[in-house]
N, CA, C and O atoms as a GROMACS GRO file, in nm:
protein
  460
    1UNK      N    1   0.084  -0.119   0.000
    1UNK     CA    2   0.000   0.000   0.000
    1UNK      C    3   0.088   0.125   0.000
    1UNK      O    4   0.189   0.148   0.067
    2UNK      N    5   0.023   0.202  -0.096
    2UNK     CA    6   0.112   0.342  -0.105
    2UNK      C    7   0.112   0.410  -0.003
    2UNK      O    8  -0.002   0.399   0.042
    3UNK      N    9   0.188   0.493   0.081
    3UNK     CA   10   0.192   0.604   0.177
    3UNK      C   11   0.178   0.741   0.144
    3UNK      O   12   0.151   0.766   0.027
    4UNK      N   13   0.186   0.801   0.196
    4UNK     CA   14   0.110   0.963   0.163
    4UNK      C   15   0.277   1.009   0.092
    4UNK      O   16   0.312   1.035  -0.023
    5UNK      N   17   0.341   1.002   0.204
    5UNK     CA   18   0.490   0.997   0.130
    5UNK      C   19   0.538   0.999  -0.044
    5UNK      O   20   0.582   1.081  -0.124
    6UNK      N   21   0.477   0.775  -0.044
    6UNK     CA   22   0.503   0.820  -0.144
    6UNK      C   23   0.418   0.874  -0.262
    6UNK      O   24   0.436   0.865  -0.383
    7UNK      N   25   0.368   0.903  -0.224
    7UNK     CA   26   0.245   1.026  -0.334
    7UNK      C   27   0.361   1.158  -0.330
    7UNK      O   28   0.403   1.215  -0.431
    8UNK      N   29   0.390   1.181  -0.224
    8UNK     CA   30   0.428   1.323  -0.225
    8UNK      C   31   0.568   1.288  -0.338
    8UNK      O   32   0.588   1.334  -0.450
    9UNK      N   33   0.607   1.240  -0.300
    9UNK     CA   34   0.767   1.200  -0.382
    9UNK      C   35   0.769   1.136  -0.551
    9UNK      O   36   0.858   1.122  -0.635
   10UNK      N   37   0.636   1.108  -0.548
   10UNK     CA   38   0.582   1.077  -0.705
   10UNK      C   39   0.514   1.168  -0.773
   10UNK      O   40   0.469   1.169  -0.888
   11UNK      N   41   0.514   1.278  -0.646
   11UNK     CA   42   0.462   1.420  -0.737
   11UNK      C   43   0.579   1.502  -0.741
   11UNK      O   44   0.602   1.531  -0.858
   12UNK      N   45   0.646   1.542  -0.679
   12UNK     CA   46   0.776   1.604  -0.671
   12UNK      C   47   0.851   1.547  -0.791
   12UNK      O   48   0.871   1.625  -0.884
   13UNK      N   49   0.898   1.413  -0.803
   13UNK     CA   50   0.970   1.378  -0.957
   13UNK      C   51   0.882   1.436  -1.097
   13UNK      O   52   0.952   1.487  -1.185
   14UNK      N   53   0.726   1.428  -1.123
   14UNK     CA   54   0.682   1.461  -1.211
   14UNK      C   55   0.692   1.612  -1.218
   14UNK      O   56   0.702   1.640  -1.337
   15UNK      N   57   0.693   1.722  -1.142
   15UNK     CA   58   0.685   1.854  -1.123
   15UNK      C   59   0.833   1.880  -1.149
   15UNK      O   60   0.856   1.995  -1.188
   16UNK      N   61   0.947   1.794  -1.135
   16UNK     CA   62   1.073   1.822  -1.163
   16UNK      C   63   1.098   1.784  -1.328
   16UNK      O   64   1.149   1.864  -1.407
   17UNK      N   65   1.057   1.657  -1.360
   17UNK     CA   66   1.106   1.624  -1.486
   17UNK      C   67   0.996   1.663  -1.599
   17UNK      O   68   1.014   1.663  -1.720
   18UNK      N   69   0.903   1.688  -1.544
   18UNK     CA   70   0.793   1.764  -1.667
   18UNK      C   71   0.793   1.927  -1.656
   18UNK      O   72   0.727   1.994  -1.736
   19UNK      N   73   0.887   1.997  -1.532
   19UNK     CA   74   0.863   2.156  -1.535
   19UNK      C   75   0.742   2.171  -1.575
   19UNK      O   76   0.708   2.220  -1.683
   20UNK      N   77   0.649   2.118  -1.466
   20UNK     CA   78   0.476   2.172  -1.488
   20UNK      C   79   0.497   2.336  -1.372
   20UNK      O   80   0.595   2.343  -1.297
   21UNK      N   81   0.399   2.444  -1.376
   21UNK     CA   82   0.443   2.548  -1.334
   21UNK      C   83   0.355   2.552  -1.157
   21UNK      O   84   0.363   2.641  -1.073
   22UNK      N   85   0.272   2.411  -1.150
   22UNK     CA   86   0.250   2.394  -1.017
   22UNK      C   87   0.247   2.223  -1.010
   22UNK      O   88   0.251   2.131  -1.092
   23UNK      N   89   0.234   2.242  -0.831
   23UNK     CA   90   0.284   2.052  -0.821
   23UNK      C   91   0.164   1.995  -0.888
   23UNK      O   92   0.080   2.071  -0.936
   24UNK      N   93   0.151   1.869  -0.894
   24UNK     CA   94   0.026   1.757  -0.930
   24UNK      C   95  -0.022   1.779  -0.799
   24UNK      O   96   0.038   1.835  -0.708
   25UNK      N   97  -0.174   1.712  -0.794
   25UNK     CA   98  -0.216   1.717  -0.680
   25UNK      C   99  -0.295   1.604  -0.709
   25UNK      O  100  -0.366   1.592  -0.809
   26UNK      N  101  -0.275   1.479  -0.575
   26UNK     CA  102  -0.377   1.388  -0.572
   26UNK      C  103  -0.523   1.384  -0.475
   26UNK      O  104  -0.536   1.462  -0.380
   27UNK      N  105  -0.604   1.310  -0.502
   27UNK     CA  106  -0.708   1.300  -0.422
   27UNK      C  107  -0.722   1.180  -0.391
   27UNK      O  108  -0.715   1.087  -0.470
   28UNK      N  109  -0.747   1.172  -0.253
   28UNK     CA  110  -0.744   1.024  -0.170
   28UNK      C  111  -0.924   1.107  -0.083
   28UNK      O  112  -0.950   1.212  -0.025
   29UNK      N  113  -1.014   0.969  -0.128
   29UNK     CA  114  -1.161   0.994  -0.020
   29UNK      C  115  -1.153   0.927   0.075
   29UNK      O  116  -1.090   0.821   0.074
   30UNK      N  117  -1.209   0.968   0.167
   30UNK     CA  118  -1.180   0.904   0.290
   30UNK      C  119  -1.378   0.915   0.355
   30UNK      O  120  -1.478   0.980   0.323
   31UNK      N  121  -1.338   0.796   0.466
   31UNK     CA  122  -1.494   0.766   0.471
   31UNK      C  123  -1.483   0.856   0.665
   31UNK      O  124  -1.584   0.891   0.725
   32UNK      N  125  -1.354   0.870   0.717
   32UNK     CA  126  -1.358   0.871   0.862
   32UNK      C  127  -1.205   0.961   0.854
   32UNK      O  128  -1.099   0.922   0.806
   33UNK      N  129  -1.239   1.113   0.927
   33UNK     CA  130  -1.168   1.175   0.958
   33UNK      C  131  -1.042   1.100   1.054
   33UNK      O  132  -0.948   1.179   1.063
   34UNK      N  133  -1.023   1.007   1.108
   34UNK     CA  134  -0.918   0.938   1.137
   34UNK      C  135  -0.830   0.887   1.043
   34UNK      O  136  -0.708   0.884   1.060
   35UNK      N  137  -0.885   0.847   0.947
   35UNK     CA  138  -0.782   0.853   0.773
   35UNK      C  139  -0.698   0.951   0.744
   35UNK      O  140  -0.614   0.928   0.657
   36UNK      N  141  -0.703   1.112   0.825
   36UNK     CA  142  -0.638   1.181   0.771
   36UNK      C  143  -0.498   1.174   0.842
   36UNK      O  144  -0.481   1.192   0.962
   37UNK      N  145  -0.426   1.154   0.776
   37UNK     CA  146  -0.213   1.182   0.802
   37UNK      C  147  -0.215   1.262   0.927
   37UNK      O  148  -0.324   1.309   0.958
   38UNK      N  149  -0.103   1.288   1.011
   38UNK     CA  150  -0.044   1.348   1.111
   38UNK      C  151  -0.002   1.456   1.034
   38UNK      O  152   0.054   1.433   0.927
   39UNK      N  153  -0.018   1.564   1.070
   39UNK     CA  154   0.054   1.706   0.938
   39UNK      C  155   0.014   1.715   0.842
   39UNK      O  156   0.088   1.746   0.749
   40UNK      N  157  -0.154   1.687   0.816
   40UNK     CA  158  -0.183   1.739   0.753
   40UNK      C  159  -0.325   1.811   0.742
   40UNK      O  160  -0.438   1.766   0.764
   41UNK      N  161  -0.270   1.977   0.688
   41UNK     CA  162  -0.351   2.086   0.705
   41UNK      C  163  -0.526   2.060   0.700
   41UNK      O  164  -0.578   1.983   0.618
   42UNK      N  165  -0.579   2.117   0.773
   42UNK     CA  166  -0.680   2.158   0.772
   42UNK      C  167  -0.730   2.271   0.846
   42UNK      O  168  -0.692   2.308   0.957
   43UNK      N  169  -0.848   2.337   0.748
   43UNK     CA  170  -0.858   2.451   0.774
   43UNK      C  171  -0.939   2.479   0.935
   43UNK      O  172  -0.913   2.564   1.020
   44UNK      N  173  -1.013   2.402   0.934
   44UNK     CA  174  -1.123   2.450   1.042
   44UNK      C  175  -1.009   2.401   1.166
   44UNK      O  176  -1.062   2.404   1.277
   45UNK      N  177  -0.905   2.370   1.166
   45UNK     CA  178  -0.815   2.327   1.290
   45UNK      C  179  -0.747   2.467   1.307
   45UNK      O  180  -0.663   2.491   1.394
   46UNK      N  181  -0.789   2.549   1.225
   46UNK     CA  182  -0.684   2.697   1.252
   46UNK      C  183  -0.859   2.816   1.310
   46UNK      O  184  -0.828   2.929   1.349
   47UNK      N  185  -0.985   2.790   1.310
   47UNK     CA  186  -1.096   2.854   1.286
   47UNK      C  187  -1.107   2.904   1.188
   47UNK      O  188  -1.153   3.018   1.187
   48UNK      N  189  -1.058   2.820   1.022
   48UNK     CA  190  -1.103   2.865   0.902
   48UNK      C  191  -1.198   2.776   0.818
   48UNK      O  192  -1.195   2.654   0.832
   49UNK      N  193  -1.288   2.843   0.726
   49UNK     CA  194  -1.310   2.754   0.627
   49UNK      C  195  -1.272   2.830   0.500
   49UNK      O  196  -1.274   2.951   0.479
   50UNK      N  197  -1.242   2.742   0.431
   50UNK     CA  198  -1.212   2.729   0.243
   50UNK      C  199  -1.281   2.657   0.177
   50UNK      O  200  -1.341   2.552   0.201
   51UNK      N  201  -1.268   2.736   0.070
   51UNK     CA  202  -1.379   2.671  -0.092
   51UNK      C  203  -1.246   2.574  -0.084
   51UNK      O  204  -1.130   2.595  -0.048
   52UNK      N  205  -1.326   2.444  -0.140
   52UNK     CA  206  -1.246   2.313  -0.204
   52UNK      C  207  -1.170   2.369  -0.310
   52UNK      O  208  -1.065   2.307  -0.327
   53UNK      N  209  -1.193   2.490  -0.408
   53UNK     CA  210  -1.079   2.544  -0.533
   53UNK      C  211  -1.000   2.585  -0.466
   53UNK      O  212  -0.897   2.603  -0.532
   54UNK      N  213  -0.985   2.622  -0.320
   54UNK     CA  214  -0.886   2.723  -0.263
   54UNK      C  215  -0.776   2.618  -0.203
   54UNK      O  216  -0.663   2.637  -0.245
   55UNK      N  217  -0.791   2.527  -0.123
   55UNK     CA  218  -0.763   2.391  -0.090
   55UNK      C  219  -0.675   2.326  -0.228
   55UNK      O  220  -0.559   2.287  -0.221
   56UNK      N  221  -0.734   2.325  -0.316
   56UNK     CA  222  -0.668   2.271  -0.507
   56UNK      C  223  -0.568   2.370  -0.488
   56UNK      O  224  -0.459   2.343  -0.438
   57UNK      N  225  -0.600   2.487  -0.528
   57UNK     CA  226  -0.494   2.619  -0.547
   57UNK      C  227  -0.368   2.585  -0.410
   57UNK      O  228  -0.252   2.565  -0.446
   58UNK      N  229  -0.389   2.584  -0.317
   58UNK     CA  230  -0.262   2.588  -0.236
   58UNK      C  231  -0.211   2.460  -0.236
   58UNK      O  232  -0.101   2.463  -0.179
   59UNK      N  233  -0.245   2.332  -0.278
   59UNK     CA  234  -0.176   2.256  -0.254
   59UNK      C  235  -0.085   2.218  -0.406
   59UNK      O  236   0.012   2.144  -0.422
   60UNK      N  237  -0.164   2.304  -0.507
   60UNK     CA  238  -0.084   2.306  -0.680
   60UNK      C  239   0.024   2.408  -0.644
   60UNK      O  240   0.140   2.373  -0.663
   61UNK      N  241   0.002   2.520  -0.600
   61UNK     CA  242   0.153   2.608  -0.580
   61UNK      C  243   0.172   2.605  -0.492
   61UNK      O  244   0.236   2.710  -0.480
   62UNK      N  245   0.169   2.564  -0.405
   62UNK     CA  246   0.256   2.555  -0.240
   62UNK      C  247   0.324   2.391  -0.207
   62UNK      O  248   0.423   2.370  -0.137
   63UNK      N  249   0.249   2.298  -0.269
   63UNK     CA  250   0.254   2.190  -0.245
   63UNK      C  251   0.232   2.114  -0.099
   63UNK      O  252   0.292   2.018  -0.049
   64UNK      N  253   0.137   2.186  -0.059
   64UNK     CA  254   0.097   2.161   0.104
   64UNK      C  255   0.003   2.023   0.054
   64UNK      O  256  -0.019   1.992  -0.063
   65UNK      N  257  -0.048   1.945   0.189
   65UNK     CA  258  -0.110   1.839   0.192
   65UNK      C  259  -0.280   1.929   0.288
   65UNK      O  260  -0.312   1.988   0.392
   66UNK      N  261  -0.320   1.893   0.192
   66UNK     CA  262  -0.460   1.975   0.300
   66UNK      C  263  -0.540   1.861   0.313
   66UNK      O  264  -0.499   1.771   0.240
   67UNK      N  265  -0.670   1.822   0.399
   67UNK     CA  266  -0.777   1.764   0.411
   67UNK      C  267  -0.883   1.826   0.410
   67UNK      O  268  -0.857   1.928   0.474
   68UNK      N  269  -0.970   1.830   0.385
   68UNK     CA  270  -1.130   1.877   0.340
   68UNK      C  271  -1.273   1.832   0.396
   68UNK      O  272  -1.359   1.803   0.313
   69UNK      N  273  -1.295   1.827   0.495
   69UNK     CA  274  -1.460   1.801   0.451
   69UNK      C  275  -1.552   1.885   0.510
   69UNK      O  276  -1.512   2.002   0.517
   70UNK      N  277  -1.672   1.862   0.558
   70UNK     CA  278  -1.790   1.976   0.546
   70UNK      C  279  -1.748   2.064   0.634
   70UNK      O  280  -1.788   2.180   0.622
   71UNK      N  281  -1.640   2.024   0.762
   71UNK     CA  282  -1.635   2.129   0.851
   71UNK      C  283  -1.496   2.215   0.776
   71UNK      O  284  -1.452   2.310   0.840
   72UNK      N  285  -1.460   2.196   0.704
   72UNK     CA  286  -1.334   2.308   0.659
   72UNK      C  287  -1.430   2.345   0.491
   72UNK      O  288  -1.356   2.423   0.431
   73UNK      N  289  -1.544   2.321   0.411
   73UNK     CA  290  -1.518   2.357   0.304
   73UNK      C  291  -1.653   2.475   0.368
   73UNK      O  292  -1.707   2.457   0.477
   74UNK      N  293  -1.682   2.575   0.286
   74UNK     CA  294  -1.809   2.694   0.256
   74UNK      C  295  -1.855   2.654   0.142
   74UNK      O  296  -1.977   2.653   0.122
   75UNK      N  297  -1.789   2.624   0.074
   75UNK     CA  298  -1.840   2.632  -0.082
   75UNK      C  299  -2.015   2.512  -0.103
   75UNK      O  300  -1.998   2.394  -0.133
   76UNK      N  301  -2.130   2.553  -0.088
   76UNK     CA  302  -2.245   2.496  -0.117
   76UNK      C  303  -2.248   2.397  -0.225
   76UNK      O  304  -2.317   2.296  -0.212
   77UNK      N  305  -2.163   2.421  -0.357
   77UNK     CA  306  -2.220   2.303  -0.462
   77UNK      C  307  -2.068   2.202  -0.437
   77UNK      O  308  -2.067   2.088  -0.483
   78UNK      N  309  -1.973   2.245  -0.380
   78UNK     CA  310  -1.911   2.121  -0.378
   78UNK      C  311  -1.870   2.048  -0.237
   78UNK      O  312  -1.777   1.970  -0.216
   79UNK      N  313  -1.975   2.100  -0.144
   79UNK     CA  314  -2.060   2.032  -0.040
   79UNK      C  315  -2.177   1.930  -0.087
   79UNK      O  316  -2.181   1.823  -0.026
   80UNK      N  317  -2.250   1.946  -0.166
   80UNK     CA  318  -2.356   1.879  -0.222
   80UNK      C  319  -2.308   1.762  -0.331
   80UNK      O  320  -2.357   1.650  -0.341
   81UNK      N  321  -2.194   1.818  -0.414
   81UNK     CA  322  -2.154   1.735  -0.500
   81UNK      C  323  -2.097   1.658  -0.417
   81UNK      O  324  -2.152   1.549  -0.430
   82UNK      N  325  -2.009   1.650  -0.330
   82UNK     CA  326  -1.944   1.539  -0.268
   82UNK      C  327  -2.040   1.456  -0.170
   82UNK      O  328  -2.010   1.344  -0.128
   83UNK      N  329  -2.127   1.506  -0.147
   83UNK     CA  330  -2.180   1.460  -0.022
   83UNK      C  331  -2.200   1.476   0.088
   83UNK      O  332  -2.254   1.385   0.150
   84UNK      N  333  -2.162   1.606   0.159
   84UNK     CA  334  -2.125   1.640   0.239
   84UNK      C  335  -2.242   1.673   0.383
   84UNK      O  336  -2.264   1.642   0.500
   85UNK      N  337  -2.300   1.771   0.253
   85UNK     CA  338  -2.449   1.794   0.320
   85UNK      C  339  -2.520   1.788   0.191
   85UNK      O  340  -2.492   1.792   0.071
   86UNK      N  341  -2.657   1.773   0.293
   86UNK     CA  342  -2.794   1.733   0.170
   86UNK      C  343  -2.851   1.908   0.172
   86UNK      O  344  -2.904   1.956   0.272
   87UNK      N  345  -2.835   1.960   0.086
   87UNK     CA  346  -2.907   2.101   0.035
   87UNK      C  347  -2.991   2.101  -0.059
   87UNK      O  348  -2.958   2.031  -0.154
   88UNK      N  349  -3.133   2.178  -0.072
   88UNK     CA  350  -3.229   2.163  -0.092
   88UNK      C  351  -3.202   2.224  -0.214
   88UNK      O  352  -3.117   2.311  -0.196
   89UNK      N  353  -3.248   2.214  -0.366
   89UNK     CA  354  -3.195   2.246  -0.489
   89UNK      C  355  -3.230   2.407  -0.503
   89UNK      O  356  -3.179   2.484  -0.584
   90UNK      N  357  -3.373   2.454  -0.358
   90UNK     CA  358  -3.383   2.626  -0.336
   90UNK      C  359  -3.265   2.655  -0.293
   90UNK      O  360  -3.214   2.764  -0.323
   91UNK      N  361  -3.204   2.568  -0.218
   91UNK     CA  362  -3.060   2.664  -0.119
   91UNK      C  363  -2.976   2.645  -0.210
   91UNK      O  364  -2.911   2.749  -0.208
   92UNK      N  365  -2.930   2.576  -0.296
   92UNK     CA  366  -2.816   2.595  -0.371
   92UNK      C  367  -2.858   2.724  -0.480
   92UNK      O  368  -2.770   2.809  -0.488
   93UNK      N  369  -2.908   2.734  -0.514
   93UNK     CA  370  -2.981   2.842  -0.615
   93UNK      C  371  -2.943   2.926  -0.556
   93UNK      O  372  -2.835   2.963  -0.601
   94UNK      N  373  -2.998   3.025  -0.408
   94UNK     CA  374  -2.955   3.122  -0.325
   94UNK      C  375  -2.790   3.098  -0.312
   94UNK      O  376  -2.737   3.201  -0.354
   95UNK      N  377  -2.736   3.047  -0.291
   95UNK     CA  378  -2.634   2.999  -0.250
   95UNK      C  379  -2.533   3.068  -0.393
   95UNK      O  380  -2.446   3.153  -0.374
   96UNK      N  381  -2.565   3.014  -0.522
   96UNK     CA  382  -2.509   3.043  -0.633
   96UNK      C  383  -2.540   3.178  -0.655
   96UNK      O  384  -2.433   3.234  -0.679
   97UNK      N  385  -2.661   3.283  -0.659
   97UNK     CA  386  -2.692   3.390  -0.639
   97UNK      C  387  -2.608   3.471  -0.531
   97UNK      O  388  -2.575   3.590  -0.537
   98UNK      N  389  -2.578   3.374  -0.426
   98UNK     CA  390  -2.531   3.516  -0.327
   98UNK      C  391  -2.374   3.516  -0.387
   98UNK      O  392  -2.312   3.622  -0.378
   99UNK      N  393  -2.310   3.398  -0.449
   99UNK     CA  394  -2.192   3.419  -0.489
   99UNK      C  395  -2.144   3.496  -0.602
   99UNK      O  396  -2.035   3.547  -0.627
  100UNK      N  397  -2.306   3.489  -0.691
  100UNK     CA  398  -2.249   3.596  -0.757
  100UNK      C  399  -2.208   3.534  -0.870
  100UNK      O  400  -2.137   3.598  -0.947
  101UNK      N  401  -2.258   3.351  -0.912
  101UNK     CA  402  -2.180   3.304  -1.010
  101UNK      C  403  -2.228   3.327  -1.135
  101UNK      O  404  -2.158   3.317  -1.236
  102UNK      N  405  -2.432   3.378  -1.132
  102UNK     CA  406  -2.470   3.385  -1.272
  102UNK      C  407  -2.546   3.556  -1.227
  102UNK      O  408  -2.577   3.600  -1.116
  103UNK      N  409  -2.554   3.606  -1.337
  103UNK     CA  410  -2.581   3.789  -1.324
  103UNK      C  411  -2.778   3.728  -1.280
  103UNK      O  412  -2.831   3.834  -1.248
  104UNK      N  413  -2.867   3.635  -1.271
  104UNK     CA  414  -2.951   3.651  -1.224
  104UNK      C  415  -3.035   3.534  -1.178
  104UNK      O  416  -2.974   3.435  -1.216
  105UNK      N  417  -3.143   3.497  -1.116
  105UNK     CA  418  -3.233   3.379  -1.139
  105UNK      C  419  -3.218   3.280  -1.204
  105UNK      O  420  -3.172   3.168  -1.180
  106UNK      N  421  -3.291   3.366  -1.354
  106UNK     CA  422  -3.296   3.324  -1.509
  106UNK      C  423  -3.190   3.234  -1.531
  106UNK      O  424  -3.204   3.113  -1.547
  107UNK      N  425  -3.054   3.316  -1.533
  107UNK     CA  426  -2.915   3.266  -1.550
  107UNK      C  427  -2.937   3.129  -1.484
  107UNK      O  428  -2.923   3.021  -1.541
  108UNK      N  429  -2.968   3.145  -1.377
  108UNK     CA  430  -2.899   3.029  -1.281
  108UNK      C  431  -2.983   2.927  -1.295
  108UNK      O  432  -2.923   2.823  -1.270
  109UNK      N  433  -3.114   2.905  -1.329
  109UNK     CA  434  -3.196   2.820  -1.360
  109UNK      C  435  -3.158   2.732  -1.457
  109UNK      O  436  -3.183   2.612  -1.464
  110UNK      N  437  -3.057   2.840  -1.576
  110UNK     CA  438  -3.066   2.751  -1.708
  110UNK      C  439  -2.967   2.657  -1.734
  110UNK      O  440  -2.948   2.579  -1.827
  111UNK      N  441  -2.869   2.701  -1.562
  111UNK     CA  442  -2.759   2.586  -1.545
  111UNK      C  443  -2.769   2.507  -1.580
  111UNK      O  444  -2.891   2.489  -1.591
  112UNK      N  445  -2.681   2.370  -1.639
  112UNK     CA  446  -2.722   2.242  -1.705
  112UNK      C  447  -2.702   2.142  -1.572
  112UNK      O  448  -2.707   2.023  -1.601
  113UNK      N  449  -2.684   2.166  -1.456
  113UNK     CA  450  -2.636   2.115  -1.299
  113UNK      C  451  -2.750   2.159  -1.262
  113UNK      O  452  -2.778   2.085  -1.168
  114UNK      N  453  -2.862   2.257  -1.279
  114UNK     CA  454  -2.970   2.286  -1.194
  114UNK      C  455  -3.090   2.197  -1.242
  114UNK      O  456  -3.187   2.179  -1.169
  115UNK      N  457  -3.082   2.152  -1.345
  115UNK     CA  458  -3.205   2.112  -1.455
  115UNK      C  459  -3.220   2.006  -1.410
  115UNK      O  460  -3.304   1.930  -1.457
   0.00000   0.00000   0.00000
C-alpha cells in the first residue's frame, strides 16, 4: 500500500522532470476523519473555512497536503456534490446567487447542474 509519502515524492519527480508550473495534486476519499495523516492541514483546525478550489490552489503552488470536509469547506455546490451535506436544490440556487456566479435567477436556472 502506497503512503502519503510516497504520493508526495511521485509528485515532486513529475513537477521536476515535466517543469509543470504547479505541483500535481492527488485526491485520496476518505470515509472517517481518522484517515487523515499526522501534518496534515486543515482549515477549520486553525478557525477557518475554504472553498475546495482554494484547498486545489494551495496545494498546486505551495505543495501543502490539506484535508477537506464539510467542517473546513463553505463552498455549497461542492458540499452537495461530494456529499457532504444534503441542500435543498432552493438553497443551492440562493447559495449560487449570493456568490455571484450567474448575473440573475434566469441565469442560474438555465444551469445544465440545476435542470
Amino acid at each position: 500500500m502506497k503512503t502519503l509519502d510516497d504520493y508526495k515524492k511521485a509528485g515532486q519527480e513529475l513537477y521536476h522532470r515535466l517543469h509543470i508550473s504547479t505541483y500535481p495534486v492527488a485526491i485520496k476519499y476518505i470515509k472517517d476523519v481518522s484517515e487523515i495523516p499526522q501534518g496534515v492541514l486543515r482549515p477549520s483546525a486553525n478557525g477557518q473555512k475554504w472553498s475546495l478550489c482554494q484547498a486545489f490552489t494551495y496545494a498546486r503552488r505551495w505543495g501543502w497536503s490539506v484535508a477537506m470536509t464539510s467542517d473546513d469547506n463553505f463552498c455549497t455546490p461542492s458540499s452537495t456534490t461530494h456529499g457532504w451535506e444534503d441542500i435543498s436544490p432552493e438553497d443551492q440556487i440562493k447559495s449560487q446567487m449570493f456568490q455571484k456566479w450567474h448575473k440573475d435567477l434566469e441565469a442560474e436556472k438555465r444551469e445544465p447542474s440545476m435542470g
